[in-house]
C-alpha positions as CSV (number, residue, x, y, z in Angstrom):
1,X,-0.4,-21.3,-6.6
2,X,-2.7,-21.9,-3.9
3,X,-5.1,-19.6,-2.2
4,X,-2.9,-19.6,1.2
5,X,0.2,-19.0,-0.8
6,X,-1.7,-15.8,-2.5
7,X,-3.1,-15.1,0.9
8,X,0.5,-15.1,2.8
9,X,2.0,-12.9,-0.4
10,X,-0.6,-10.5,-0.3
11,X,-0.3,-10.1,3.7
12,X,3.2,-9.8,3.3
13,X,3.2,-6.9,1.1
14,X,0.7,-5.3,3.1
15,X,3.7,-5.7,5.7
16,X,5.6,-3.4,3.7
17,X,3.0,-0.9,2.9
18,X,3.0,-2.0,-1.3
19,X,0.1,-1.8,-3.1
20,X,-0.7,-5.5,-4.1
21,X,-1.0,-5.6,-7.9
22,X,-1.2,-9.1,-9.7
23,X,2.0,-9.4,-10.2
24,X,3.5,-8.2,-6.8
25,X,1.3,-10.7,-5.2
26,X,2.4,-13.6,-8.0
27,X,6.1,-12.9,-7.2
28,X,5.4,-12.2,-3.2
29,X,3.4,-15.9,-3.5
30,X,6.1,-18.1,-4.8
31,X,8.6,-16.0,-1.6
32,X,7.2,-16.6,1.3
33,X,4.0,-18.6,0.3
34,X,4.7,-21.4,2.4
35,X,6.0,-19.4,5.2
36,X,9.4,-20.6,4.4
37,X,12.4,-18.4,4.0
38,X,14.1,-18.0,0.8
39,X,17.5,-17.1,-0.9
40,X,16.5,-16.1,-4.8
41,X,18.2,-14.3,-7.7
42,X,16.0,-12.1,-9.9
43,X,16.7,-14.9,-12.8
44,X,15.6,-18.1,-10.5
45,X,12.1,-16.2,-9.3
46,X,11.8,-14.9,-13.3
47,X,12.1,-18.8,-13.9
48,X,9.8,-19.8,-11.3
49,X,7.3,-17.0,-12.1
50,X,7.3,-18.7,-15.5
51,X,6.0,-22.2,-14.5
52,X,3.0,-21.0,-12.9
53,X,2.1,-19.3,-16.4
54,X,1.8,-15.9,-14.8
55,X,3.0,-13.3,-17.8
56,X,5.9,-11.1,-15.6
57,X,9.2,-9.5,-17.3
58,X,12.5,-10.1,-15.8
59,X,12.7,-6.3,-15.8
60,X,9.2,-6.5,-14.1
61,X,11.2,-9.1,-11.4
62,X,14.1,-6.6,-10.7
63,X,12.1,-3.5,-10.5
64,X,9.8,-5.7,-8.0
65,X,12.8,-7.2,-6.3
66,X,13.6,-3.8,-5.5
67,X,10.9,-2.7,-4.0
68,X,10.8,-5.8,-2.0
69,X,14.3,-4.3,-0.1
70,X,12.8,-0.9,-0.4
71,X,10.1,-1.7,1.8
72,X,12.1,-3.7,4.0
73,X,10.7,-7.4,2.9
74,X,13.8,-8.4,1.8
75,X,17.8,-7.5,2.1
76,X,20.3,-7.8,-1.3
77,X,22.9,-10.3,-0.7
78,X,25.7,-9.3,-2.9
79,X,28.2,-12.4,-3.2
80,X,31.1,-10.6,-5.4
81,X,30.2,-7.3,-7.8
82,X,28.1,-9.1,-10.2
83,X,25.9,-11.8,-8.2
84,X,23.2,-10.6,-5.9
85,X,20.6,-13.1,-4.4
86,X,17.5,-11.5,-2.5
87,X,16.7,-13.0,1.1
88,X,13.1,-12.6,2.5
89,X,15.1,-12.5,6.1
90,X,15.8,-9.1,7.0
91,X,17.9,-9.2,10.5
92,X,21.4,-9.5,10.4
93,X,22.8,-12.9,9.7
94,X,25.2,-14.6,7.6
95,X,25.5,-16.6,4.9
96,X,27.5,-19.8,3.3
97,X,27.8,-19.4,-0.6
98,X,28.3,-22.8,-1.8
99,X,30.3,-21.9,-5.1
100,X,30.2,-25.5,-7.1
101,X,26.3,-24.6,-7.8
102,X,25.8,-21.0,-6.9
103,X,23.6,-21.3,-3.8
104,X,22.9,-19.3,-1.1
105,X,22.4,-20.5,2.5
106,X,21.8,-19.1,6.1
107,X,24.7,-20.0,8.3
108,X,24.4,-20.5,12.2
109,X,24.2,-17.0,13.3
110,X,24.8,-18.3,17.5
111,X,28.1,-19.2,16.1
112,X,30.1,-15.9,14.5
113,X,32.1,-13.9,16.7
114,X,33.0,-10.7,15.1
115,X,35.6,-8.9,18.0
116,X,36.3,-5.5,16.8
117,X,35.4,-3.8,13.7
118,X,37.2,-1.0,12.1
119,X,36.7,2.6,13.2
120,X,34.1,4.2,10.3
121,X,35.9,7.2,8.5
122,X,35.4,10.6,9.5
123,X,31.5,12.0,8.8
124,X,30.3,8.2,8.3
125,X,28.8,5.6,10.2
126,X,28.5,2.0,9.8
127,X,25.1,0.8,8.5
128,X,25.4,-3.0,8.5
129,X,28.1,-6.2,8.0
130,X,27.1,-8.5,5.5
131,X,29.2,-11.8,6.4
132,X,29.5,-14.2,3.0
133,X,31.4,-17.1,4.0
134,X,32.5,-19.1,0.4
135,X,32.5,-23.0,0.4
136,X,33.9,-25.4,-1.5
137,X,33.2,-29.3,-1.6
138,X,36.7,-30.9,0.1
């Protein structure tokens, strides 16, 4: 990892008010070290983590994935009840899951219309829409 990338993950978790430990700032790095966006699940930044030789858990990868969304660095993407990929944007957009590989892409925001929504129940309110839209390869 470069110094800009360590520089960018550091500065980002400083965003979020988490105290940058090695491996916070390893895992931060390799998400938004570029200054690109990502779409990760806690197994492809465990495998990722593991090329640059840097010695993190996958336990240590959930637990700091959730702290991520805690701190409002990232939002959990959950795709059905079992699959959850972790997105460092954090406004409301939506997403294409491409289901032949398992990927997770933005879709053009400008272009969903939602018209009405259902009424929340009595006592609730409601806190977001997550919009997955499922592809397929015609």
């Amino acid at each position: 990892m470069t110094d800009d990338a360590l520089q960018r993950g550091g500065d980002w978790l400083s965003q979020g008010g988490l105290r940058p430990t090695r491996q916070r700032v390893a895992l931060a790095a390799l998400l938004v070290g570029d200054g690109d966006h990502r779409h990760v699940t806690a197994e492809s930044l465990f495998a990722a983590v593991k090329k640059t030789g840097e010695k993190v858990s996958l336990a240590t990868v959930y637990n700091t994935l959730r702290a991520f969304c805690d701190a409002g660095l990232m939002q959990e993407v959950t795709v059905d009840g079992s699959k959850s990929y972790f997105d460092t944007k954090t406004h409301d957009h939506p997403h294409f899951f491409w289901e032949e590989d398992g990927r997770l892409t933005d879709a053009p925001a400008d272009q969903l219309q939602i018209a009405r929504l259902p009424d929340a129940p009595e006592g609730a309110e409601i806190a977001s829409v997550d919009v997955v839209i499922r592809l397929r390869r015609s």
